[in-house]
Structures are given as C-alpha cells and as structure tokens.
mmCIF entry with sequence, helices, sheets and N, C-alpha, C, O atoms, coordinates in Angstrom:
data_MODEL
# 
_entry.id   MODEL 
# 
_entity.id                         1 
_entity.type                       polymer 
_entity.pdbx_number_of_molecules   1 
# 
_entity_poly.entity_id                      1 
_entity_poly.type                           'polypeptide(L)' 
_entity_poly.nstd_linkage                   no 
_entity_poly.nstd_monomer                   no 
_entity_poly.pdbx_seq_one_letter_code       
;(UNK)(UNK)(UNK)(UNK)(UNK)(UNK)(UNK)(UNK)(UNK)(UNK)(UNK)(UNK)(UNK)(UNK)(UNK)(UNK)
(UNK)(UNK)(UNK)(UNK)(UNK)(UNK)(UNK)(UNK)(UNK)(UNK)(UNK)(UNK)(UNK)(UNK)(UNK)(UNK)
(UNK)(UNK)(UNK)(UNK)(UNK)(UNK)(UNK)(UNK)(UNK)(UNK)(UNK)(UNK)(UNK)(UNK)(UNK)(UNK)
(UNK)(UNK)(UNK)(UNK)(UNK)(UNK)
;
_entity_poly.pdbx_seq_one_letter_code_can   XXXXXXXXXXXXXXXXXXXXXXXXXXXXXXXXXXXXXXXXXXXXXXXXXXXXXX 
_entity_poly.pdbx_strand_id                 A 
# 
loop_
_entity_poly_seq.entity_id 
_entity_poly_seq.num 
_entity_poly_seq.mon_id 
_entity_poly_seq.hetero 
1 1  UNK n 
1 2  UNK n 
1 3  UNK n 
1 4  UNK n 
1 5  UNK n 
1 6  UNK n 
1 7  UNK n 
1 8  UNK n 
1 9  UNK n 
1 10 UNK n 
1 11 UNK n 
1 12 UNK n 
1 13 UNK n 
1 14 UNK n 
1 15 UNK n 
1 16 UNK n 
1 17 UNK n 
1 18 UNK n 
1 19 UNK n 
1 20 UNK n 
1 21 UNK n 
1 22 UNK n 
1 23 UNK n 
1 24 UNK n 
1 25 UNK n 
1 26 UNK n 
1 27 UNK n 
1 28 UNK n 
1 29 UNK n 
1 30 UNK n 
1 31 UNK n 
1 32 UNK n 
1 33 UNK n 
1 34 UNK n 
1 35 UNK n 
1 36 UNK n 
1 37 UNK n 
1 38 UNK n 
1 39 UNK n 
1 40 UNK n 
1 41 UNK n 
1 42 UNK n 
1 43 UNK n 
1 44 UNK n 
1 45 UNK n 
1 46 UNK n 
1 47 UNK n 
1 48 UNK n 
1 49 UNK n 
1 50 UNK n 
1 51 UNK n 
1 52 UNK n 
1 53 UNK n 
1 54 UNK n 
# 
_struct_asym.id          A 
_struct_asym.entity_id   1 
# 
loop_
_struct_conf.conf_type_id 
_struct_conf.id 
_struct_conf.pdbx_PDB_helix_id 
_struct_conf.beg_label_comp_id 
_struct_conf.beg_label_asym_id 
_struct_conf.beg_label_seq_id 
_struct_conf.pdbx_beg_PDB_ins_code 
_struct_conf.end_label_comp_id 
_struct_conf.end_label_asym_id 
_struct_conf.end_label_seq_id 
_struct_conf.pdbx_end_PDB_ins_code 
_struct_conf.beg_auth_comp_id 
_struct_conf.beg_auth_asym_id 
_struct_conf.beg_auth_seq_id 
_struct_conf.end_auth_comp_id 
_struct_conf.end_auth_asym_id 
_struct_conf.end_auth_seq_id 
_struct_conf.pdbx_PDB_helix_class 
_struct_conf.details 
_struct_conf.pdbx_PDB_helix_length 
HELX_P HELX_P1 AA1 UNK A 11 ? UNK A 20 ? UNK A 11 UNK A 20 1 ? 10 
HELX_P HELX_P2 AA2 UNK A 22 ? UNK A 51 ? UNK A 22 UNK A 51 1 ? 30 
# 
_struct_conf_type.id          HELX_P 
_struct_conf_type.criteria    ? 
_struct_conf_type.reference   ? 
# 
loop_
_atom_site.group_PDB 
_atom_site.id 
_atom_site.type_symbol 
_atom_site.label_atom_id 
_atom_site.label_alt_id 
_atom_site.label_comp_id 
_atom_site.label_asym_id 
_atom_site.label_entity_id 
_atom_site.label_seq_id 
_atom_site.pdbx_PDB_ins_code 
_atom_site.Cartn_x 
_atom_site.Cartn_y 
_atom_site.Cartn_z 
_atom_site.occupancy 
_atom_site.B_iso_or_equiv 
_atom_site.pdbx_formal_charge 
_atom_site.auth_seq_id 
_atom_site.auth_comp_id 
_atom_site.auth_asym_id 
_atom_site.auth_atom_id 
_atom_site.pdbx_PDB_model_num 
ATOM 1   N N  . UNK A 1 1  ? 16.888 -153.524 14.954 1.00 0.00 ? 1  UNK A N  1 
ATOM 2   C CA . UNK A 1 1  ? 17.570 -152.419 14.330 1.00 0.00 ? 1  UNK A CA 1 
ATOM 3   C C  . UNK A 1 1  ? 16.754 -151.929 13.131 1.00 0.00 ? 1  UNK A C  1 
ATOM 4   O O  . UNK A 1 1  ? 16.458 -152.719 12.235 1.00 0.00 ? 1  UNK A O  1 
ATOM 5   N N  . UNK A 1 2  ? 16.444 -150.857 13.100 1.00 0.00 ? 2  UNK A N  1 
ATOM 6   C CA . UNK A 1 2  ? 16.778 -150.042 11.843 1.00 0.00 ? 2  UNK A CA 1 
ATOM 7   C C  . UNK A 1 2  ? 16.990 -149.616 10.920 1.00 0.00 ? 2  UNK A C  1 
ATOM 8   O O  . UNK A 1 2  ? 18.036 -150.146 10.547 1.00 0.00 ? 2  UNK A O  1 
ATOM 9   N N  . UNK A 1 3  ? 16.652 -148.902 10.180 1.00 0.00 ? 3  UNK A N  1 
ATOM 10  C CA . UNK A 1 3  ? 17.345 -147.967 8.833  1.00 0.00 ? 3  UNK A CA 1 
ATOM 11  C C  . UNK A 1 3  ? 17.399 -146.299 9.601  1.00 0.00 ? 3  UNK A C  1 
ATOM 12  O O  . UNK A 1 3  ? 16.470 -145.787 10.225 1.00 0.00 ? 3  UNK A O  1 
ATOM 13  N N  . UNK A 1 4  ? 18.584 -145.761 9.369  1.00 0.00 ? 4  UNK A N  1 
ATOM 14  C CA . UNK A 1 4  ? 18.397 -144.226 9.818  1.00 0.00 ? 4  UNK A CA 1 
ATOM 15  C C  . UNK A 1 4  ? 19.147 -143.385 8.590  1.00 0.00 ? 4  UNK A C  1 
ATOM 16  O O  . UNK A 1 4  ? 20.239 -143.743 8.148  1.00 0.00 ? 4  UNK A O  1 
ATOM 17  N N  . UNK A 1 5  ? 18.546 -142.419 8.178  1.00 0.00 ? 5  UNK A N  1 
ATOM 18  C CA . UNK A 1 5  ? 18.922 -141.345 7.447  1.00 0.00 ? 5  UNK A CA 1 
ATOM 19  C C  . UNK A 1 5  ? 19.133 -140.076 8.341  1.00 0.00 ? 5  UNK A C  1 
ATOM 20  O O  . UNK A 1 5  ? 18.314 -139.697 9.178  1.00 0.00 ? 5  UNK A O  1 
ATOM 21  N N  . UNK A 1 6  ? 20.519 -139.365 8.024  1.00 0.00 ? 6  UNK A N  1 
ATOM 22  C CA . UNK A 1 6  ? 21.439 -138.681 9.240  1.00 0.00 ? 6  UNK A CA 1 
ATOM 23  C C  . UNK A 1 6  ? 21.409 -137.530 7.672  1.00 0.00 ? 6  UNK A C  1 
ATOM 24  O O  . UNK A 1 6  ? 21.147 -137.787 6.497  1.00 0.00 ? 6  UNK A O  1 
ATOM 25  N N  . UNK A 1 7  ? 21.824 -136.177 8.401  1.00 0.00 ? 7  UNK A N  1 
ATOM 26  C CA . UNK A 1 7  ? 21.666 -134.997 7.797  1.00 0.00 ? 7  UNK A CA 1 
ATOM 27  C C  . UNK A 1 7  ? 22.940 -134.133 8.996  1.00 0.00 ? 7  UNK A C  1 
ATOM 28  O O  . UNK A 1 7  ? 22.850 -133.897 10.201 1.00 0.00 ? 7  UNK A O  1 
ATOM 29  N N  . UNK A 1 8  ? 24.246 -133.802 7.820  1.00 0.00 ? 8  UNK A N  1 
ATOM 30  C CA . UNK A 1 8  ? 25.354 -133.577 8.619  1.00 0.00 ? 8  UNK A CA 1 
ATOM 31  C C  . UNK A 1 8  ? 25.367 -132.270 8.218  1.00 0.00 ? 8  UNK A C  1 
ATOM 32  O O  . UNK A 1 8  ? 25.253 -131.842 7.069  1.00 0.00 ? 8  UNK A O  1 
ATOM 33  N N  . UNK A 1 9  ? 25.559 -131.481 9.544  1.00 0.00 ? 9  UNK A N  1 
ATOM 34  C CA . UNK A 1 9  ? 25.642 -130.046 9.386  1.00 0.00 ? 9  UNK A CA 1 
ATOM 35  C C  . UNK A 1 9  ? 26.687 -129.232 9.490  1.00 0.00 ? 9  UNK A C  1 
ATOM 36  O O  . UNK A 1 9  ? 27.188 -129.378 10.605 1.00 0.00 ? 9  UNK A O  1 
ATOM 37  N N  . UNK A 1 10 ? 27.070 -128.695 9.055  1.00 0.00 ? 10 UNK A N  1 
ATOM 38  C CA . UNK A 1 10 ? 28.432 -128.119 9.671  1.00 0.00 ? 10 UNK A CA 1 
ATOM 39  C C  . UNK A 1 10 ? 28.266 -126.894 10.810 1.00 0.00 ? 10 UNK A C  1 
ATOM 40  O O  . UNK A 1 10 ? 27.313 -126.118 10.872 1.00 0.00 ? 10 UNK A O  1 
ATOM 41  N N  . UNK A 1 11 ? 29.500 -126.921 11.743 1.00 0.00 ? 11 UNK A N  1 
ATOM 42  C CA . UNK A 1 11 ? 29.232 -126.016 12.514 1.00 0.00 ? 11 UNK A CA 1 
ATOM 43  C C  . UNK A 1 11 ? 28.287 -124.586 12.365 1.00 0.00 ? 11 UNK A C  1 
ATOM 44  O O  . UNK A 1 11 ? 27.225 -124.147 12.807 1.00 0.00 ? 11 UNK A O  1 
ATOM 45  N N  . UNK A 1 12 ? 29.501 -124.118 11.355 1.00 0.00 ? 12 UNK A N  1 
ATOM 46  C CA . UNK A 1 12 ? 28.561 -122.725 10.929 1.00 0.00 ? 12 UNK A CA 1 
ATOM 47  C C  . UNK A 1 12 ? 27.397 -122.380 10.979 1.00 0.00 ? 12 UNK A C  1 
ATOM 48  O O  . UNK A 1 12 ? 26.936 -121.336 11.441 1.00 0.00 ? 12 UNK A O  1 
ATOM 49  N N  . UNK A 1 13 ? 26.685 -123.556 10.333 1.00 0.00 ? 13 UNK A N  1 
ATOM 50  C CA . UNK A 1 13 ? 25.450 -123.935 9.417  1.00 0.00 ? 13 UNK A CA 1 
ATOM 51  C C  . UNK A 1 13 ? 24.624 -124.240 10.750 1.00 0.00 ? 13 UNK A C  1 
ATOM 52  O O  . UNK A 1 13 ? 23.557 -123.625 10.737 1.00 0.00 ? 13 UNK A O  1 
ATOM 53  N N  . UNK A 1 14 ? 24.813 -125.019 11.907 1.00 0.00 ? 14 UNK A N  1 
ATOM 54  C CA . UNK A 1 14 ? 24.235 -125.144 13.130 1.00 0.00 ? 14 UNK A CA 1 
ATOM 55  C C  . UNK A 1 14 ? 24.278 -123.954 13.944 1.00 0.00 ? 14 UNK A C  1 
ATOM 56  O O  . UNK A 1 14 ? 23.180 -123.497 14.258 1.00 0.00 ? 14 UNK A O  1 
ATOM 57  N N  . UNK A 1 15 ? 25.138 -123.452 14.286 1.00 0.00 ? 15 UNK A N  1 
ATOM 58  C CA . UNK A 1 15 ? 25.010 -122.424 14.838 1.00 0.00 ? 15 UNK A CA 1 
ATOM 59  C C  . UNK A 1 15 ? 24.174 -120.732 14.327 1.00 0.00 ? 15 UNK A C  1 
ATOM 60  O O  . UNK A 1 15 ? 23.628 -119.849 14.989 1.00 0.00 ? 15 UNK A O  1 
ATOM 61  N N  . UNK A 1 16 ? 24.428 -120.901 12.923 1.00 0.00 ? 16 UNK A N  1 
ATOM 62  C CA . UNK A 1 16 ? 23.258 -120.172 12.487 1.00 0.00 ? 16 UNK A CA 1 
ATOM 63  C C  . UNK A 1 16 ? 21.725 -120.349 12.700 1.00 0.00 ? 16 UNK A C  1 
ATOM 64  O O  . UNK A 1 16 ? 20.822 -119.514 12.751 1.00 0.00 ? 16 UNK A O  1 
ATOM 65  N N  . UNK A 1 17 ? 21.722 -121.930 12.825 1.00 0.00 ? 17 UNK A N  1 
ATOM 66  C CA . UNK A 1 17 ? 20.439 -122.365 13.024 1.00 0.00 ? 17 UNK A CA 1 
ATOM 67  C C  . UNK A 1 17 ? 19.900 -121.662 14.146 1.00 0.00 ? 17 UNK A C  1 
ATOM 68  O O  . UNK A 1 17 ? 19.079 -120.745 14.157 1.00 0.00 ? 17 UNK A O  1 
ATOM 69  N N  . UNK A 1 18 ? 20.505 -122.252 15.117 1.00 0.00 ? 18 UNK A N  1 
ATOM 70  C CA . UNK A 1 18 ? 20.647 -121.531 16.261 1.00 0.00 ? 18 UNK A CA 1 
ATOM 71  C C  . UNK A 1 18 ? 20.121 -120.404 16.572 1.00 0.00 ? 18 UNK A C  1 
ATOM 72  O O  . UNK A 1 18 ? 19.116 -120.237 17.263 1.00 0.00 ? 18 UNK A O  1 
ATOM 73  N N  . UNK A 1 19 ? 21.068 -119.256 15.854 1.00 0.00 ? 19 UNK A N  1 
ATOM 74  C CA . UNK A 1 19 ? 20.655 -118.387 16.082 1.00 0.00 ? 19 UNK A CA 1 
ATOM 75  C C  . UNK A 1 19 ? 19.116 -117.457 15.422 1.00 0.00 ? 19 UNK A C  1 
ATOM 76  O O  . UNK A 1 19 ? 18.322 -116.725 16.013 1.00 0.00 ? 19 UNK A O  1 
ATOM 77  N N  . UNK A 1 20 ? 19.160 -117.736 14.516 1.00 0.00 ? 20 UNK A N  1 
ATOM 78  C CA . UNK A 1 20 ? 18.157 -117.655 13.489 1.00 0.00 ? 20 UNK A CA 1 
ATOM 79  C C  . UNK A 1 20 ? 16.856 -118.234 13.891 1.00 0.00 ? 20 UNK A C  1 
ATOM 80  O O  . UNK A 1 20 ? 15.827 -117.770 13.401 1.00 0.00 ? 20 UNK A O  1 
ATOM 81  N N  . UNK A 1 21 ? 16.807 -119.368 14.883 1.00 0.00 ? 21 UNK A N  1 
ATOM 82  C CA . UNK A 1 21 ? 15.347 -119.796 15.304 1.00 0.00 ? 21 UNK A CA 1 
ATOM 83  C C  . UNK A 1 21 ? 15.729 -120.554 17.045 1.00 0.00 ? 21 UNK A C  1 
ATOM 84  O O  . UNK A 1 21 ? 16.121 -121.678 17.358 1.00 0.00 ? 21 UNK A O  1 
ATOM 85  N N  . UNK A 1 22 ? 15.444 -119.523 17.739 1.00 0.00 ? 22 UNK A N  1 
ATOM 86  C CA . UNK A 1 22 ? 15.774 -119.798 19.240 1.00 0.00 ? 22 UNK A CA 1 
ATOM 87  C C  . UNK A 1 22 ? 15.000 -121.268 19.898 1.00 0.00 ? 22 UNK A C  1 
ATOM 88  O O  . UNK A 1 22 ? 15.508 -122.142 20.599 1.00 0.00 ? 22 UNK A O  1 
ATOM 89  N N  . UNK A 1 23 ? 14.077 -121.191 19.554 1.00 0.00 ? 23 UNK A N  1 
ATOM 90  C CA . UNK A 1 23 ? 13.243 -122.391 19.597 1.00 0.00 ? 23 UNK A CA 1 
ATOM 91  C C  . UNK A 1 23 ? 14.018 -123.425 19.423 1.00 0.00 ? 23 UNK A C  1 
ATOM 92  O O  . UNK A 1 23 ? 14.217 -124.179 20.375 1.00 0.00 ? 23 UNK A O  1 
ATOM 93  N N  . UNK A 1 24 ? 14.627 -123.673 18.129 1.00 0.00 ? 24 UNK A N  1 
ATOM 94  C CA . UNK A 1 24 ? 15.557 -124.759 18.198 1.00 0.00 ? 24 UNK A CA 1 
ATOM 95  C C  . UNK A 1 24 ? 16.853 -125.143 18.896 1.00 0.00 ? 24 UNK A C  1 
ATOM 96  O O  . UNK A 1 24 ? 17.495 -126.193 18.883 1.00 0.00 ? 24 UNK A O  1 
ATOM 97  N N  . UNK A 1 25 ? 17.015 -124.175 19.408 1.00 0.00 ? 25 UNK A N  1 
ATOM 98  C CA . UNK A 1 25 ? 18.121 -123.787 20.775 1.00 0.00 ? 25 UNK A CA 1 
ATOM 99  C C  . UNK A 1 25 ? 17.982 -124.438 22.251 1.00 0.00 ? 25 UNK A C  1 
ATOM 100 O O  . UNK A 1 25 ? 18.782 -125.085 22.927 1.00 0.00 ? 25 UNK A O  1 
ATOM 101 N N  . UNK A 1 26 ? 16.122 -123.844 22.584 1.00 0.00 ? 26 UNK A N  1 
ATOM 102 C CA . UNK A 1 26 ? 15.993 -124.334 23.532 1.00 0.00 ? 26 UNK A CA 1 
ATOM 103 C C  . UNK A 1 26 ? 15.541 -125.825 23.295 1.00 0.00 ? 26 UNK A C  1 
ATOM 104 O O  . UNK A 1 26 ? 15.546 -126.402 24.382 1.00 0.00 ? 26 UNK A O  1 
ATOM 105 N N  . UNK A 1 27 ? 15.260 -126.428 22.556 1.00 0.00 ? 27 UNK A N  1 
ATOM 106 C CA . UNK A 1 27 ? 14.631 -127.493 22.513 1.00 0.00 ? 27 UNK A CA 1 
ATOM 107 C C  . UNK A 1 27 ? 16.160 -128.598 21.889 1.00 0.00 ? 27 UNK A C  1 
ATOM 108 O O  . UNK A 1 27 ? 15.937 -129.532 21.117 1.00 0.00 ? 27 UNK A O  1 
ATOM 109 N N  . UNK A 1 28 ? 17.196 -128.371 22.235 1.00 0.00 ? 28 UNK A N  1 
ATOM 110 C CA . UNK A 1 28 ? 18.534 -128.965 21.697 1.00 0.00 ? 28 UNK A CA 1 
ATOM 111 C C  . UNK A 1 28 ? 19.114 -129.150 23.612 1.00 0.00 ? 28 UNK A C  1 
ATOM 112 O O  . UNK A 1 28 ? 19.551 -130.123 24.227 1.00 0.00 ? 28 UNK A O  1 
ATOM 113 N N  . UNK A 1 29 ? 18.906 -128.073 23.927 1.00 0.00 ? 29 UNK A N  1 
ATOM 114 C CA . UNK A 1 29 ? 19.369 -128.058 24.993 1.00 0.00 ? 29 UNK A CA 1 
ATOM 115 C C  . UNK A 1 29 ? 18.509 -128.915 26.411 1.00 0.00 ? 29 UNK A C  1 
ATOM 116 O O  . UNK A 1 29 ? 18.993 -129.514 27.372 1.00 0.00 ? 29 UNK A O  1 
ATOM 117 N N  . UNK A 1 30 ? 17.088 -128.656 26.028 1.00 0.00 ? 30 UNK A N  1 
ATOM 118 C CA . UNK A 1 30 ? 16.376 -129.387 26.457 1.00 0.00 ? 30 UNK A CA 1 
ATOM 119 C C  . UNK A 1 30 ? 16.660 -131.114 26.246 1.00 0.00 ? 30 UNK A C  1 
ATOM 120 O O  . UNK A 1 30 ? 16.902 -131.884 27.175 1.00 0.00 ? 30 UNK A O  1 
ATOM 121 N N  . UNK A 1 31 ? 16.596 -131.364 25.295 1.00 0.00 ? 31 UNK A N  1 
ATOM 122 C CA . UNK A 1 31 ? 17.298 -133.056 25.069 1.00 0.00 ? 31 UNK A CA 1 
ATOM 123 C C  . UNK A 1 31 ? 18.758 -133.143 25.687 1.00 0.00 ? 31 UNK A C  1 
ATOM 124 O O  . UNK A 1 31 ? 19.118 -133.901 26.588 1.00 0.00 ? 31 UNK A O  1 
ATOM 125 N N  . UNK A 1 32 ? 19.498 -132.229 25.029 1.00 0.00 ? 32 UNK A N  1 
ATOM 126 C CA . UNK A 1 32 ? 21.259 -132.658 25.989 1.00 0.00 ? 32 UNK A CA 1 
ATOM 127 C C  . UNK A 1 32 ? 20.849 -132.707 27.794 1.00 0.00 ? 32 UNK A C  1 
ATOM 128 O O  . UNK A 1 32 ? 21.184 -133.612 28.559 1.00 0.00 ? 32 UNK A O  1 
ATOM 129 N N  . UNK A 1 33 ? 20.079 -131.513 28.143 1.00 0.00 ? 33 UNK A N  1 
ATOM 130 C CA . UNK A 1 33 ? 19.543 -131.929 29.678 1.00 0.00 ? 33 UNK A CA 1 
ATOM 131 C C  . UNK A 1 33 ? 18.741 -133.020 29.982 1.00 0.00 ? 33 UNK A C  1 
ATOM 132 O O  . UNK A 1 33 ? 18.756 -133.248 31.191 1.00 0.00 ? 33 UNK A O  1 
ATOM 133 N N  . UNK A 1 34 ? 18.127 -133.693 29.414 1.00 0.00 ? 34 UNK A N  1 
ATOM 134 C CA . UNK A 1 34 ? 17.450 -135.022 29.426 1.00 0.00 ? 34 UNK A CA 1 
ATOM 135 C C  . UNK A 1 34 ? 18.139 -136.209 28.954 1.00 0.00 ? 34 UNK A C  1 
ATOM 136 O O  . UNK A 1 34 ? 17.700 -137.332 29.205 1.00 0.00 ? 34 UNK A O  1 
ATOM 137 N N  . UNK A 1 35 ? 19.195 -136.016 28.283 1.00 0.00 ? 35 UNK A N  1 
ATOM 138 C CA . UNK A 1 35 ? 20.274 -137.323 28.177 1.00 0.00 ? 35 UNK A CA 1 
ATOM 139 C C  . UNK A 1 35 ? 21.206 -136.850 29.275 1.00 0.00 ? 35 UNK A C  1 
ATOM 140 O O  . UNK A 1 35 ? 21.242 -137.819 30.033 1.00 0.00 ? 35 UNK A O  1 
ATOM 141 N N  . UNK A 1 36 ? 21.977 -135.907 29.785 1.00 0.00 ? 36 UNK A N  1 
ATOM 142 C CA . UNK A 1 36 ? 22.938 -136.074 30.726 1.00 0.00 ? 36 UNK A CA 1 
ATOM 143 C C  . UNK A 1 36 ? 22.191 -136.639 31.978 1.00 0.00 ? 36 UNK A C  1 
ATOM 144 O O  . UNK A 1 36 ? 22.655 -137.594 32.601 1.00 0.00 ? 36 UNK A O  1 
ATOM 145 N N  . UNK A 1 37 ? 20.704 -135.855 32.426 1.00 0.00 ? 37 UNK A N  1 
ATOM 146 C CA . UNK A 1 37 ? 20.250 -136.078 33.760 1.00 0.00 ? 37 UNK A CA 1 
ATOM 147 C C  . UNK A 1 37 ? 20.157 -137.894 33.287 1.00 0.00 ? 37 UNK A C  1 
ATOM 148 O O  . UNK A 1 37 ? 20.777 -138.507 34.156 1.00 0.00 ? 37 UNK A O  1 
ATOM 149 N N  . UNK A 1 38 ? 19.718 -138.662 32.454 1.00 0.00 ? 38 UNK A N  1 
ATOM 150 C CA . UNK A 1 38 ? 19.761 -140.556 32.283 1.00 0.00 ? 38 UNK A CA 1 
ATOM 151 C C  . UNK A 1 38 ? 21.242 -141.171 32.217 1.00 0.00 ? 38 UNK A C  1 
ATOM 152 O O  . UNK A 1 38 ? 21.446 -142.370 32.406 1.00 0.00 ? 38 UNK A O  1 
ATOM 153 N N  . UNK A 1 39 ? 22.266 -140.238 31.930 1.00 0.00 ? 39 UNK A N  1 
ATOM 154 C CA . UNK A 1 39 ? 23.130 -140.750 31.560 1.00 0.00 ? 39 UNK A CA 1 
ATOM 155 C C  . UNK A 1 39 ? 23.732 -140.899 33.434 1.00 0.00 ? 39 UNK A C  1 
ATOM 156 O O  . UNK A 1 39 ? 23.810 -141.969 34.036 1.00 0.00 ? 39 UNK A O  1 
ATOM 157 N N  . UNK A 1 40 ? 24.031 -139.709 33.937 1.00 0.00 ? 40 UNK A N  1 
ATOM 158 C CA . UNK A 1 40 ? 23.949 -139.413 35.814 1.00 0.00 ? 40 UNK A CA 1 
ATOM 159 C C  . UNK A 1 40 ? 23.552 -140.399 36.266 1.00 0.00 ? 40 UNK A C  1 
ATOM 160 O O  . UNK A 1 40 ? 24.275 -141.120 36.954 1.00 0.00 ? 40 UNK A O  1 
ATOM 161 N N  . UNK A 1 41 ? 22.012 -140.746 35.932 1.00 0.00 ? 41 UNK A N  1 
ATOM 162 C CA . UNK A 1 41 ? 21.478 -141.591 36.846 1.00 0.00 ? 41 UNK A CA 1 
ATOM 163 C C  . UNK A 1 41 ? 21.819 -143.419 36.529 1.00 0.00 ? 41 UNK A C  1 
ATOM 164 O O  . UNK A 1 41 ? 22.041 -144.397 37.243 1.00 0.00 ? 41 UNK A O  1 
ATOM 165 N N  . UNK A 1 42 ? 21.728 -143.212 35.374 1.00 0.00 ? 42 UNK A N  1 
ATOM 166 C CA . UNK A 1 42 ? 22.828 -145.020 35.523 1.00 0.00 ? 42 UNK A CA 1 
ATOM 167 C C  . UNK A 1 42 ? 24.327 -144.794 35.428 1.00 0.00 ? 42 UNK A C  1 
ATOM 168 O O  . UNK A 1 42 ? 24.886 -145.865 35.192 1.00 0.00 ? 42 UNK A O  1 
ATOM 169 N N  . UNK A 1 43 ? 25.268 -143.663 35.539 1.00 0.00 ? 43 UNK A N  1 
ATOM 170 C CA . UNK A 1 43 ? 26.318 -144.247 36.409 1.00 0.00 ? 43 UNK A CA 1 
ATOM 171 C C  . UNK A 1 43 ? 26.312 -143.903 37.564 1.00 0.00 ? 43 UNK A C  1 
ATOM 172 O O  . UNK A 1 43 ? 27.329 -143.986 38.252 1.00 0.00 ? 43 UNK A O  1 
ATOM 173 N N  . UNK A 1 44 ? 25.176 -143.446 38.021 1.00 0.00 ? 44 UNK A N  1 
ATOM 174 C CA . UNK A 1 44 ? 24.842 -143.140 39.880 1.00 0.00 ? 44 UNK A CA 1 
ATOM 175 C C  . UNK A 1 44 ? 24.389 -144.603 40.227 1.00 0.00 ? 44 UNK A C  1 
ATOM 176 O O  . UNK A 1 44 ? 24.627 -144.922 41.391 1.00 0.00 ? 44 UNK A O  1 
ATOM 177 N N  . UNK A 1 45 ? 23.882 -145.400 39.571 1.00 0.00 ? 45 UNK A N  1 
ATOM 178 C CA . UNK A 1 45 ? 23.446 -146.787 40.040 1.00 0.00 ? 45 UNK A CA 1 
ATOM 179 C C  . UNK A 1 45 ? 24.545 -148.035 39.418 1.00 0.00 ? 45 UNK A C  1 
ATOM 180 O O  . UNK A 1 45 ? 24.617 -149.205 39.795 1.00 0.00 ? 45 UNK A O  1 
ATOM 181 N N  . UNK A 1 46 ? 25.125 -147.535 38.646 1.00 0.00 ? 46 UNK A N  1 
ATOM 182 C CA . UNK A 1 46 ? 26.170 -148.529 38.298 1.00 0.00 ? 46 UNK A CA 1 
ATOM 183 C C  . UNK A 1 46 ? 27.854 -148.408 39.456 1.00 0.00 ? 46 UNK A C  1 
ATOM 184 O O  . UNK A 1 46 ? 28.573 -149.362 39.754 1.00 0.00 ? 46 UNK A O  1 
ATOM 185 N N  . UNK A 1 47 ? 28.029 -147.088 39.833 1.00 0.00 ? 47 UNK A N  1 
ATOM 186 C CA . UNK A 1 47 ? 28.624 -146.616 40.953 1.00 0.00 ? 47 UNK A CA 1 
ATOM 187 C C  . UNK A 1 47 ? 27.624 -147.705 42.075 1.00 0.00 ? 47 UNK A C  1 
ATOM 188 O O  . UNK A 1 47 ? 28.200 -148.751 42.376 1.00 0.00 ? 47 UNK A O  1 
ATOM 189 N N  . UNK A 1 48 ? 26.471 -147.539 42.564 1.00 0.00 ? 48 UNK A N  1 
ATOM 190 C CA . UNK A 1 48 ? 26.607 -147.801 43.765 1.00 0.00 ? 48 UNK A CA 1 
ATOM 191 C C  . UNK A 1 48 ? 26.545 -149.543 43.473 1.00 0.00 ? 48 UNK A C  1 
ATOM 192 O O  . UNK A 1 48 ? 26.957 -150.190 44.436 1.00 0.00 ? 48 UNK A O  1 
ATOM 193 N N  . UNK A 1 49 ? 26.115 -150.316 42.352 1.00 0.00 ? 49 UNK A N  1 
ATOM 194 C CA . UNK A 1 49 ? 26.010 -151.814 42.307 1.00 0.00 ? 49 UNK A CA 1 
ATOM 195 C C  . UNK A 1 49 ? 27.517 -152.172 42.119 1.00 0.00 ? 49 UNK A C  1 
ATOM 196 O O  . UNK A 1 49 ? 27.773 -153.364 41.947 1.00 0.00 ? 49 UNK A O  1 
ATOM 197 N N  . UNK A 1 50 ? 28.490 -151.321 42.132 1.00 0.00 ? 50 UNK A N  1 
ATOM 198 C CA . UNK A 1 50 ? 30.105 -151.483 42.296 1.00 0.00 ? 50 UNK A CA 1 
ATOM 199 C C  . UNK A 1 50 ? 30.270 -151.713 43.287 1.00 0.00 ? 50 UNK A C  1 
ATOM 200 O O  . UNK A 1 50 ? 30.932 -152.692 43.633 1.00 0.00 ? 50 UNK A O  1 
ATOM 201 N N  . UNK A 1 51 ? 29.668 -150.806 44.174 1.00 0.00 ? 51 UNK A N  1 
ATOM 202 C CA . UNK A 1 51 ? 30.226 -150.706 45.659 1.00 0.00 ? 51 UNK A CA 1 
ATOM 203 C C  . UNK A 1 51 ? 29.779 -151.747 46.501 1.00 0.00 ? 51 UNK A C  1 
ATOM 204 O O  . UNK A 1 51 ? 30.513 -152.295 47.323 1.00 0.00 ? 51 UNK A O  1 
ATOM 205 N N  . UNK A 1 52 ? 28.104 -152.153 46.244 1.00 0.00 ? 52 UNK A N  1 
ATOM 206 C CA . UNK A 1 52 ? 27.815 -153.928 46.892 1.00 0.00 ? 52 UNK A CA 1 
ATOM 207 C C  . UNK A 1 52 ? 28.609 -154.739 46.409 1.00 0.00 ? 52 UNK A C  1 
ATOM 208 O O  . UNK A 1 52 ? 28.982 -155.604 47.201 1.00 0.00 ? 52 UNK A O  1 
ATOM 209 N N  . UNK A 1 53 ? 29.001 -154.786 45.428 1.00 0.00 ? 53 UNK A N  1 
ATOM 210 C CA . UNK A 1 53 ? 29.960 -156.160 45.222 1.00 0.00 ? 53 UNK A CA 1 
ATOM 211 C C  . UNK A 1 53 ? 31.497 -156.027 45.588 1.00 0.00 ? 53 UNK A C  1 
ATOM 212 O O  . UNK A 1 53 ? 32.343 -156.848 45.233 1.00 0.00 ? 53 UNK A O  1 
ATOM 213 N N  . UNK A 1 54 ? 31.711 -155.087 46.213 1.00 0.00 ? 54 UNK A N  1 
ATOM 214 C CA . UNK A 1 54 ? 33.249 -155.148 46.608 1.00 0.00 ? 54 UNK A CA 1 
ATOM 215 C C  . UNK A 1 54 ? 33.553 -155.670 47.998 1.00 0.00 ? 54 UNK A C  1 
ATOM 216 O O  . UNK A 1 54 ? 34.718 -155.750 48.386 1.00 0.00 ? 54 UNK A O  1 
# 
C-alpha cells in the first residue's frame, strides 16, 4: 500500500472541466471504457467458474 493524495471536485467544477478542455473528456471516457470492458471480463469468467462448480 501506499500514500494517495485525492483532489475533490465538485460537479459543476468537473463538468466545466469538461467542457472547457474536450481532451479531458475523451480521455475520462476512455479509462471508464477500459475499466468496464476488465470489470465484464472477470465477471464473464467468474460467471462461467460458477457454472463448473455447480
């Protein structure tokens, strides 16, 4: 483990970001699509190591 320093934004304040520099838009969305497609794929394999053991 770690030390992490976190920087809390408020909505507003993100979504201005947002809009104000698109780049950071696509590259937010780019990571949420690269954690859902890992997140899919181990409960696509935790689904099927359910189904051998039943």
């Amino acid at each position: 483990m770690t030390s992490v320093e976190a920087l809390r934004i408020r909505k507003e304040h993100f979504i201005k970001l947002l809009t104000d520099f698109p780049e950071i838009t696509i590259e937010v969305m780019r990571v949420l699509a690269d954690r859902l497609s890992h997140t899919t794929s181990e409960l696509t394999a935790a689904r099927s190591r359910a189904r051998q053991s039943e």
